[in-house]
C-alpha positions in Angstrom: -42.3 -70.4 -34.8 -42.2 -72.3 -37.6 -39.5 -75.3 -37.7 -37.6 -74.8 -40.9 -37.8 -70.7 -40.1 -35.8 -71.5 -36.9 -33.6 -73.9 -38.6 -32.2 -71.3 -41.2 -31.9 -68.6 -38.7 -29.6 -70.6 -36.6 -27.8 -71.2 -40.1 -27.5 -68.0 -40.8 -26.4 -67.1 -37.4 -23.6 -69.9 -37.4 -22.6 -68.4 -40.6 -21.7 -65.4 -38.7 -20.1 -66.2 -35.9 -17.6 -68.5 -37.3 -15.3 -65.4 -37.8 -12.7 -64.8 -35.3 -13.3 -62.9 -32.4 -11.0 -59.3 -32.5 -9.8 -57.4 -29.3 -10.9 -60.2 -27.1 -8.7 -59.4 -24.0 -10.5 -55.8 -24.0 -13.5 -57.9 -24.1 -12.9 -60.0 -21.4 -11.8 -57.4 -19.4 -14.8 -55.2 -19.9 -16.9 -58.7 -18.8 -14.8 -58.9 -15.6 -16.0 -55.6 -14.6 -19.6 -56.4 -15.1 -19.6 -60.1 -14.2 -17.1 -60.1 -11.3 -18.3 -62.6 -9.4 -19.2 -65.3 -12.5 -15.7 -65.0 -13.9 -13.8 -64.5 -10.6 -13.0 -68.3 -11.0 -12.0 -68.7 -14.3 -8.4 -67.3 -16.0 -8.3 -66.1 -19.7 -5.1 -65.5 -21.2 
């Protein structure tokens, strides 16, 4: 890959995930189901 290809795609990517994150208990939730035993020792509230 070429270097400054990779460089603006993880600008353009940062661009996009700077916005807040909506519905994230439902989110977690859904990723306790699927990932029980990685989040089983970690609380989100």
């Amino acid at each position: 890959m070429n270097p400054k290809l990779g460089y603006l795609t993880i600008q353009s990517l940062q661009i996009k995930w700077s916005s807040p994150t909506y519905n994230w208990k439902e989110i977690i939730n859904q990723f306790s189901i699927i990932f029980e035993e990685r989040i089983k020792s970690h609380r989100f509230e």
